[in-house]
C-alpha positions in Angstrom: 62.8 60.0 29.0 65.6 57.7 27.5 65.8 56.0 30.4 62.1 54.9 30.7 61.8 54.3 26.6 64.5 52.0 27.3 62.8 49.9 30.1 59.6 49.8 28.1 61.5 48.2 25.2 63.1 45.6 27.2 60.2 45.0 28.9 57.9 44.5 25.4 61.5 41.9 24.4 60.6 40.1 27.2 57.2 39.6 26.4 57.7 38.9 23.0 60.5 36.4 24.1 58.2 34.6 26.5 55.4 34.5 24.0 57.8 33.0 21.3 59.1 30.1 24.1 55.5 29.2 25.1 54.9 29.3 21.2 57.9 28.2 19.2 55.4 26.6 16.5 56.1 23.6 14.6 59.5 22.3 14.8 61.8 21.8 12.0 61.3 18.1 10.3 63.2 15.2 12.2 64.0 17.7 14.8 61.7 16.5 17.7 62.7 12.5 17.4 66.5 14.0 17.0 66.6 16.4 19.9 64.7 14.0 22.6 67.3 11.3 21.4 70.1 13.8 22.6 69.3 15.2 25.5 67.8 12.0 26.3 71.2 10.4 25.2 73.1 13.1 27.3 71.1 12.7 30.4 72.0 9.0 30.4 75.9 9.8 29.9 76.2 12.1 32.5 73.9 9.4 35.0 76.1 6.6 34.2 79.5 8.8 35.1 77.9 9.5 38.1 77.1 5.9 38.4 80.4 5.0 37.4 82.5 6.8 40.3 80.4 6.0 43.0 80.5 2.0 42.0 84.4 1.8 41.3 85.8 4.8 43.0 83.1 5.4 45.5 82.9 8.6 44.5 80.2 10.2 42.3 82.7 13.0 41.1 85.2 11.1 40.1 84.9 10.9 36.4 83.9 15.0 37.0 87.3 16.1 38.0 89.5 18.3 36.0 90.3 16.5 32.8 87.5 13.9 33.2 85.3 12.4 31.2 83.0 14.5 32.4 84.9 17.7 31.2 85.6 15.8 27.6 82.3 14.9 27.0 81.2 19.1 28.0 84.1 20.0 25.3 82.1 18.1 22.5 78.9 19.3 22.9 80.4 23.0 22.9 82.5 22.4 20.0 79.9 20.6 18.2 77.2 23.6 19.2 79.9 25.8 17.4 80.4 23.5 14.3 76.6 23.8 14.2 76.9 27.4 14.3 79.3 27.9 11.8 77.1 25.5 9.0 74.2 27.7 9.9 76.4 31.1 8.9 78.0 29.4 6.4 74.5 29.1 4.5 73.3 33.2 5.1 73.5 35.9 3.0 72.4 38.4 4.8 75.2 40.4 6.6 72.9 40.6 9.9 72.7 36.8 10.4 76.0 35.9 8.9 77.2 38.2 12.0 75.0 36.7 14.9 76.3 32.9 13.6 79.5 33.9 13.4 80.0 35.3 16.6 77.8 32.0 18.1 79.8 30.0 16.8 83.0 31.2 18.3 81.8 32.0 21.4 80.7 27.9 21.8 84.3 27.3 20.3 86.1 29.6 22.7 84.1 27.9 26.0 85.2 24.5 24.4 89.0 25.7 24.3 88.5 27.5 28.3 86.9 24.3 29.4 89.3 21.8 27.9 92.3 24.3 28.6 91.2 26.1 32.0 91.6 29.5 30.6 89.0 31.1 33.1 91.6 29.8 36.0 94.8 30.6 34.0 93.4 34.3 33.9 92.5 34.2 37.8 96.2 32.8 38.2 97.7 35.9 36.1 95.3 38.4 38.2 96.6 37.4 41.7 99.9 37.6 40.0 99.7 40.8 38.8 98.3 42.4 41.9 100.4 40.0 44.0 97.1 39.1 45.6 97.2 35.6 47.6 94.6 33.0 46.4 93.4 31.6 49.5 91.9 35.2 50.3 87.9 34.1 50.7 87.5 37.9 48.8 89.5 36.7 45.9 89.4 32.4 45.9 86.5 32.2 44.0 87.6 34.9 41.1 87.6 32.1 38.4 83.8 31.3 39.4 83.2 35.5 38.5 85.0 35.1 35.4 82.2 32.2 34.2 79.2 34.2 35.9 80.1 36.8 34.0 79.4 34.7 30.5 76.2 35.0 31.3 75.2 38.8 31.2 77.7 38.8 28.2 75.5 36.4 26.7 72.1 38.3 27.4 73.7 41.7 26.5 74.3 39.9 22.8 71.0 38.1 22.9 69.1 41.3 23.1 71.6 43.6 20.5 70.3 40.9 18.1 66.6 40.0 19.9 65.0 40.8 16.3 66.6 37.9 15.2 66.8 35.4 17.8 62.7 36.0 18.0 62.6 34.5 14.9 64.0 31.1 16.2 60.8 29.5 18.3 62.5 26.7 19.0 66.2 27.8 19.6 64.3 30.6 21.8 63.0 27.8 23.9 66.4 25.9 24.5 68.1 28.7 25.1 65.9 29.9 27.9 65.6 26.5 29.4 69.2 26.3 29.9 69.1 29.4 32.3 68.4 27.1 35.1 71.0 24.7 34.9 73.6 27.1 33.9 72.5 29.6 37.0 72.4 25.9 39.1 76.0 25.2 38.1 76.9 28.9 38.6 75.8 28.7 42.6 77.1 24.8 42.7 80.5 26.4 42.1 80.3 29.1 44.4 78.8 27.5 46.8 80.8 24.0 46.9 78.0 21.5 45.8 79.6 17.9 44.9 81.0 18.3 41.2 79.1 15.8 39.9 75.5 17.9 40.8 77.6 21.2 39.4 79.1 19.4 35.9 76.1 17.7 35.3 74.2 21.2 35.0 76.9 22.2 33.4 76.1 19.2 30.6 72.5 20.4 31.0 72.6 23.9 30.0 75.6 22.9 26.9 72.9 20.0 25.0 70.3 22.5 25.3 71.6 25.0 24.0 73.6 23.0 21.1 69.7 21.4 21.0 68.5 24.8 20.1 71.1 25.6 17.2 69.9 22.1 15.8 67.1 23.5 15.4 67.9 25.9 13.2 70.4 24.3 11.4 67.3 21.8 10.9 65.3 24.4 9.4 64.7 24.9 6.1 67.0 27.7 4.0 63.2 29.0 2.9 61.7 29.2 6.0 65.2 31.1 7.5 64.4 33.6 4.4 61.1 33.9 4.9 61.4 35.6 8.6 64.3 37.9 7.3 62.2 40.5 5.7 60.7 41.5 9.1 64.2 41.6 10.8 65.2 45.1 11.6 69.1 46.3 12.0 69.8 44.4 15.9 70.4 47.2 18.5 67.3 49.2 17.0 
């Protein structure tokens, strides 16, 4: 009985998610001009590194390796996403959103650090250490590229605990779930060996629209935010 009143309430979260994308109403003011401008203005960055490696180093990846432009340019749209983040808690009172901000916010920050720092590879280093494992096993070579897949479901598990309140974001709804494809794109890239430049370019993809969506809330009127809280109940209800 659990079970199946558990499946029927992810299923009507779905529903209510997809309705809420397809409807995100009207966007905060400035936000449409400001959003088009950046993903626009990331699209365009990401093109010309592309661009750039394959005219001086005949090599499209080039700027994409570790430590590239590429990987800078991925750092500041998660720490900025996170900055974002942490303006938006900064402004709630209530204990529910403060919490949901708060842990957004140093999630982006954390993937900024493990992308400029490697940590994901650093702990698939220490792993093969500890069980003495080699890392040229085609089992175990690509346990770095688990440790990212696995931000995903971490992500959703969060995303529905506080659904109650993320359903009250239209427009960082919509952002969010357009950057499942280019995220899941850069996931298989990686496993699969696609040139970097097609699997850090997703990457850039998925990281403006998602700092894109948290724009949009940070774009949003304290009133409005306020307004929507009275319907919230406790997240994991």
């Amino acid at each position: 009985m659990g079970e199946k009143k558990s499946k029927l309430e992810l299923g009507t979260t779905l529903k209510r998610a997809w309705q809420a994308a397809l409807h995100p109403g009207s966007p905060p003011p400035l936000y449409g001009p400001l959003a088009g401008l950046f993903l626009f203005s990331v699209v365009c960055l990401f093109s010309s590194l592309a661009y750039g490696g394959w005219r001086y180093a005949n090599d499209a990846g080039a700027l994409f390796n570790e430590s590239g432009t590429g990987t800078h340019l991925n750092v500041l749209l998660l720490f900025g996403g996170g900055v974002l983040a942490l303006c938006v808690w900064k402004r709630h009172d209530v204990a529910e959103y403060r919490r949901f901000w708060l842990v957004v916010a140093i999630g982006l920050l954390y993937l900024a650090l493990d992308d400029l720092a490697k940590v994901h590879e650093h702990i698939d280093i220490y792993i093969h250490k500890a069980f003495r494992a080699d890392r040229g096993h085609p089992i175990t070579d690509h346990l770095d590229d688990v440790i990212v897949l696995a931000y995903g479901p971490i992500a959703a598990v969060f995303a529905y605990k506080a659904r109650e309140i993320i359903l009250g974001y239209g427009w960082f709804l919509l952002m969010n779930a357009l950057a499942v494809l280019p995220f899941s794109l850069m996931v298989v890239g990686d496993v699969f060996g696609f040139p970097i430049h097609l699997e850090e370019s997703m990457k850039l993809l998925a990281c403006s629209l998602i700092s894109a969506g948290i724009l949009s809330v940070y774009l949003t009127p304290s009133q409005a935010e306020m307004d929507g809280e009275g319907k919230m109940t406790p997240s994991g209800s």
